[in-house]
N, C-alpha and C positions, 0 to 999 in steps of 0.2 A: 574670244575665240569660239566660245558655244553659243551667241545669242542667236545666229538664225536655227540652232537645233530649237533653245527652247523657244521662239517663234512658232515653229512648225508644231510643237504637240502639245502646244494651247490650242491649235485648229481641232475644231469636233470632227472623231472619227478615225482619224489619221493615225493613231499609235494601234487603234485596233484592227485596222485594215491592215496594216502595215506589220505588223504584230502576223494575223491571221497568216495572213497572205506568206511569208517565210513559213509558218507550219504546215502550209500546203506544200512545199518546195523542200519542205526537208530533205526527203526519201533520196533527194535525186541525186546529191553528191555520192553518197553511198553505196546509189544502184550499180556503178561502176566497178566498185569493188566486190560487191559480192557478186557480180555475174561473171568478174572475170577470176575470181578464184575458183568459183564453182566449175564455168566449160572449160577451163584451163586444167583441172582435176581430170575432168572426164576425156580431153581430148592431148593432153599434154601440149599445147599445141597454142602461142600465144597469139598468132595470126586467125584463129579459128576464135579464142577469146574474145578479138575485138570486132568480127564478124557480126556475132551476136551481141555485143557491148553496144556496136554502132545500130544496127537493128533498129534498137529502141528509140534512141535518138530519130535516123530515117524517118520511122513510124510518128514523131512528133513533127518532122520537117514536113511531112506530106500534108499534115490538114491545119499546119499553123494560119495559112489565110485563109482559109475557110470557118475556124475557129475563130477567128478575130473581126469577119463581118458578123459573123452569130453573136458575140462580143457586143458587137455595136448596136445592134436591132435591139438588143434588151435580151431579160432571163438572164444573165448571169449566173445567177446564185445556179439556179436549173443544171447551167451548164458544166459548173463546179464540182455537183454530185454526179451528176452521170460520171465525169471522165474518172474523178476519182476512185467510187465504188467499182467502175471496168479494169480499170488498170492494176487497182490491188488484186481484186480476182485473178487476171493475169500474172502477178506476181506471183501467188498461189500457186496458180496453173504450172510455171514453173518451179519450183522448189520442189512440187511433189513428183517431177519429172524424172523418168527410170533414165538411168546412168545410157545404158544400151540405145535408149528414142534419142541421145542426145541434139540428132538433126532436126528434132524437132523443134530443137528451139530457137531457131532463126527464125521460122516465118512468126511461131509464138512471142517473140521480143516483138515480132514488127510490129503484129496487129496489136500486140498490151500498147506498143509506143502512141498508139493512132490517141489511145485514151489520156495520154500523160497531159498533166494537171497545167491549166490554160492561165494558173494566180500569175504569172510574170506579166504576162500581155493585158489580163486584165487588169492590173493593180495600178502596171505604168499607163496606159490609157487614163484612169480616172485621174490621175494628181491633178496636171492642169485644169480638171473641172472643180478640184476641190483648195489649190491654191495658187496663187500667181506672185509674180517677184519673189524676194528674197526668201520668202517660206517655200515657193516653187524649187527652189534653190536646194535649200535643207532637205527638201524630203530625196529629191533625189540623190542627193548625199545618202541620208540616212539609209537607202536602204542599199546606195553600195556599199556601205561599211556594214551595217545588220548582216548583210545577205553574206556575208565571210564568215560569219559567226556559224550560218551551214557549215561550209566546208571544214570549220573546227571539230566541229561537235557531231559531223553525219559520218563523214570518216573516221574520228574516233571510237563511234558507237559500235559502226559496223563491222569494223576490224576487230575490236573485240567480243563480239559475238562470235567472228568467223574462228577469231584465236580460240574459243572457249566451246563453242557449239557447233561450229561447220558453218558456209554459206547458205545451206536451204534454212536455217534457224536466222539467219540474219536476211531472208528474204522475207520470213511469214514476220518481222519485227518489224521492215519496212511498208506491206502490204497495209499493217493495222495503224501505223504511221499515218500512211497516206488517205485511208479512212479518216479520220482521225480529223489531218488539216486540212478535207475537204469539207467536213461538213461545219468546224468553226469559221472558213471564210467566208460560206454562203451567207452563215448567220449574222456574220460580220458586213454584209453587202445588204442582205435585206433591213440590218439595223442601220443601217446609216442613208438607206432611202437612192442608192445607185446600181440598183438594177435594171433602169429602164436603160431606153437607146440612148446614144448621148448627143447633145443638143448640137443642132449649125452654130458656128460661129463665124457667121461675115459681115462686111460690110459691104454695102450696096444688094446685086443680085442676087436670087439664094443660089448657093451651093449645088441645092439637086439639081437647078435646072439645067447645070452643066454638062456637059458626056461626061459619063461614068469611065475614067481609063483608068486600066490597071497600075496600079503605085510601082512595077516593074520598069514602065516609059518615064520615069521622072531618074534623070541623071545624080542628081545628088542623090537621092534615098538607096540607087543601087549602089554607090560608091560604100555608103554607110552597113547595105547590107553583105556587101564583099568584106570587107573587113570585119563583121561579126563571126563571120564563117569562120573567114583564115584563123585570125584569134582566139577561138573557142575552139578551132582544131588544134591549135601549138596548148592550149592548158588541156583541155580533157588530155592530149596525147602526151603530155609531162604527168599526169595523175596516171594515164595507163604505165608509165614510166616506175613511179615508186613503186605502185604494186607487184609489178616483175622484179624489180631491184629486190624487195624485200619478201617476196615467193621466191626468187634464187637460192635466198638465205635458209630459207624456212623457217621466217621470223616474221609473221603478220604484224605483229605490232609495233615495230618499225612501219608501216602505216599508218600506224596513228601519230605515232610523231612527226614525221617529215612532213606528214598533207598537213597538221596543226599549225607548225610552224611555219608553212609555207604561205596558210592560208590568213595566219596572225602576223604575217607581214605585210597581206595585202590588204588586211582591217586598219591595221594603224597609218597605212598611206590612205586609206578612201578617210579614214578621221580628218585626216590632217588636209587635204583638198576638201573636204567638204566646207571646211572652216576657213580657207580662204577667198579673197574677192574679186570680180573679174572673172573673162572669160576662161577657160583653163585653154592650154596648147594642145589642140588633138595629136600631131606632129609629134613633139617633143615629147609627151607620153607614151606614145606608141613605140617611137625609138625607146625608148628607155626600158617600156616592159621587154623589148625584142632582146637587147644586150644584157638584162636580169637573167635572160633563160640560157643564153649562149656564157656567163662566167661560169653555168656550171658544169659543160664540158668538157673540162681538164682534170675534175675533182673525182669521175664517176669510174665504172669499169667498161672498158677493156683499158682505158687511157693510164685510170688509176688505181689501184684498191685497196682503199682505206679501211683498218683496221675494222670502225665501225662507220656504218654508213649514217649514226648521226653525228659526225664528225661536220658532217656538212651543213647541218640545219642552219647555221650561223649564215651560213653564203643563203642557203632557202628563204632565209627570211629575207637577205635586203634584195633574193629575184624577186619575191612577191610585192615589192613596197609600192609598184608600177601597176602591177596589174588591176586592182579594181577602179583606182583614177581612171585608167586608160581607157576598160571598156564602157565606166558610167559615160564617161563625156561623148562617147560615141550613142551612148542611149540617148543622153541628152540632145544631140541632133537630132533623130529619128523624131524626136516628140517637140522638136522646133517648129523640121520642117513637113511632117506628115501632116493632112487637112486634119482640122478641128474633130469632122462627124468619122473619120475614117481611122485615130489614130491607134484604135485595137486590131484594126487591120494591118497597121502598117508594123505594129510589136506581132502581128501574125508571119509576115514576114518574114521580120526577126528570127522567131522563133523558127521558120525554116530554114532561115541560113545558117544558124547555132545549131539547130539540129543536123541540116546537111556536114556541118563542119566537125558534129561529134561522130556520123557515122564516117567518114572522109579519116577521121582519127584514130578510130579502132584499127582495123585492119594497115593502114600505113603505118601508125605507129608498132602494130605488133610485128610487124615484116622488118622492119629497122631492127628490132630489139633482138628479132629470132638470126639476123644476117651479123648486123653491127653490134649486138651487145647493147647495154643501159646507155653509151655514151651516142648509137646512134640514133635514139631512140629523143635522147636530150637534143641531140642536133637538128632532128624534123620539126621539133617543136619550136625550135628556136626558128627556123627558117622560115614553116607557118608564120608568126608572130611579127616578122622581118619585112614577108610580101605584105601584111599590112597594115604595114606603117606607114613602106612607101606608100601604099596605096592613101594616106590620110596625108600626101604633099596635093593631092586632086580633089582637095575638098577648098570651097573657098573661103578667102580668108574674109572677117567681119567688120563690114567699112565702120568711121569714126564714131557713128550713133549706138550699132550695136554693141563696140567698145565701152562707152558710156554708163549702158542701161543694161549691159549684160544678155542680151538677146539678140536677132538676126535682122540688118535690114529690111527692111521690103526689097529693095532689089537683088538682095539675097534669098530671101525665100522667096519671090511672088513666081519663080520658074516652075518651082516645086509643086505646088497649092493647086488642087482643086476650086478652091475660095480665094477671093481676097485674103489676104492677111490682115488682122485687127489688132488695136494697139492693146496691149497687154497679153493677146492667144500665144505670143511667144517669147513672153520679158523672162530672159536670165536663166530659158532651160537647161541651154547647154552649159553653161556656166554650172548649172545643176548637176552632179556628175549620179545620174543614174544609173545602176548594178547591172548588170549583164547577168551576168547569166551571166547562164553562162555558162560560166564558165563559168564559166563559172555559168 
């Protein structure tokens, strides 16, 4: 069951990058909750919460392809410190923010956002330069299951600081955080020698001499980036969910439990898909996470209300057991079928439609919850999660060869591609079920 893990971190480099790269991304599960205890304090007001919750997100949606061409040309590491060092200061910036300026901190969230930490798009870019087949496999496993291990441990940290010391103490925690895991991934990029641009991979023609078109006119990649959105708007907007559930109470840490468990149900499903063989079902996943978010409708309030709201974790954990399969395998497409020389571009993307889909969650989600209560709050999420599923019956399906070798035909990717496709640029990624984010 674990031989393509221990495959994978025999490869030099790969446990540290990958290692790195998660301490870069800590802060971020967490930013959620402490900004939306903090404006939610000052404005009582949980539609105003996710205004500036989304903000930040926005502000990463805006210069994700721009970040991911800069990606590609090289510097790296360069590009790692800047955002980190700016966005922590923005962190900063707010925390020390007077109760009274509180409008201030929307445009404040947007522009820290512009800074937020680029390890997702750079980390997933470099795998297929650093391994192909069945370790290509593993690693994107590995790091949708790692990357859970976030959402265990950043929401429990952060909830508890906010339980113990308020949310401006759990912003200057996350601030030295994100310092912290920018400057181990640089050093982590410049040790392992993939900072520079990263290489053509064609056969025949090169690559550049091609027209440069935007990865937005390639049908399949938009399809994959619609469904990062929607999907990343149904989980941020179920995380904005517990936090109001357990600010109702006036019980922060009921935050730490319900994200833990939720987030430890969606670790032992990316375990358990990573370790098996074959293409995984995009489809069938996605439905599955859709109907995880929608059993827990009937359990929540106004519908229900249970004594204690960890009554529920049992149900939280088997919503979560979909979710990180779900959106690795949609990573794993993006790094199928995006060109060789372009594919930090094309996780730049990503990163915009994850980011567009966290701010799109903020504010919807708090308008549900401030109208509907925690149960409508569960029902937008579930409904995000739903549109894109369906949307994953418009992705195509991988003729008899890909089935085989775990990777895309050529006449399945050659639509896509900038480049020729070349034998091995695309063996067994999506099979590889790569972390979202995300959502995660």
């Amino acid at each position: 069951m674990l031989a393509n893990y221990r495959r994978l971190f025999a490869t030099p480099h790969v446990l540290s990058l990958l290692t790195w790269s998660l301490a870069a991304r800590f802060y971020t599960p967490g930013l959620m909750i402490a900004v939306t205890f903090l404006v939610e304090d000052w404005t009582d007001s949980y539609t105003l919460a996710g205004l500036v919750a989304g903000a930040f997100t926005l502000g990463i949606a805006v210069v994700g392809p721009l970040r991911g061409r800069m990606a590609d040309r090289g510097g790296t590491d360069r590009l790692v410190l800047v955002c980190g060092l700016v966005f922590s200061v923005g962190l900063v910036a707010l925390a020390l923010l007077p109760e009274v300026l509180w409008w201030l901190s929307l445009p404040l969230a947007l522009g820290t956002g512009l800074f937020g930490t680029p390890a997702n798009q750079i980390v997933r870019a470099l795998w297929p330069r650093l391994t192909r087949g069945p370790e290509r496999q593993a690693i994107y496993a590995a790091e949708a299951t790692t990357q859970e291990l976030l959402f265990i441990f950043s929401p429990v940290l952060t909830a508890g600081v906010v339980a113990m010391a308020g949310p401006r103490s759990a912003l200057f925690l996350l601030a030295a955080l994100g310092v912290l895991g920018a400057v181990g991934f640089a050093w982590s990029l410049r040790r392992a020698g993939v900072t520079g641009p990263a290489p053509v991979e064609a056969a025949g023609p090169a690559a550049g001499a091609r027209p440069r078109r935007s990865l937005l006119f390639y049908p399949a990649l938009c399809v994959v980036f619609a469904m990062c959105l929607l999907m990343v708007s149904g989980v941020i907007g179920m995380d904005l969910v517990i936090v109001a559930w357990a600010n109702e109470l006036d019980a922060p840490q009921y935050v730490m439990a319900m994200a833990s468990v939720w987030a430890l149900g969606s670790l032992v499903g990316g375990v358990v898909a990573g370790s098996l063989r074959g293409r995984p079902r995009v489809a069938l996943r996605s439905f599955a996470a859709a109907f995880g978010l929608a059993i827990l409708i009937p359990f929540v309030p106004p519908v229900m209300h249970l004594p204690s709201p960890l009554l529920i974790t049992p149900l939280l954990f088997v919503s979560g057991l979909a979710l990180a399969p779900t959106l690795a395998a949609v990573m794993g497409r993006i790094g199928d079928t995006a060109p060789a020389h372009r594919r930090a571009e094309a996780f730049g993307w990503t990163a915009t439609a994850m980011g567009t889909g966290g701010a799109i969650a903020g504010p919807l989600t708090g308008a549900l919850i401030d109208s509907d209560g925690i149960a409508g709050g569960v029902a937008g999420a579930a409904g995000l999660v739903l549109v894109a599923a369906v949307l994953s019956l418009f992705l195509g399906r991988p003729g008899p060869e890909a089935e085989a070798d775990g990777g895309p035909t050529v006449e399945e990717v050659a639509p896509v591609l900038d480049a020729p496709p070349v034998h091995g640029a695309a063996s067994g990624a999506e099979a590889a079920v790569s972390a979202a984010d995300e959502p995660r």
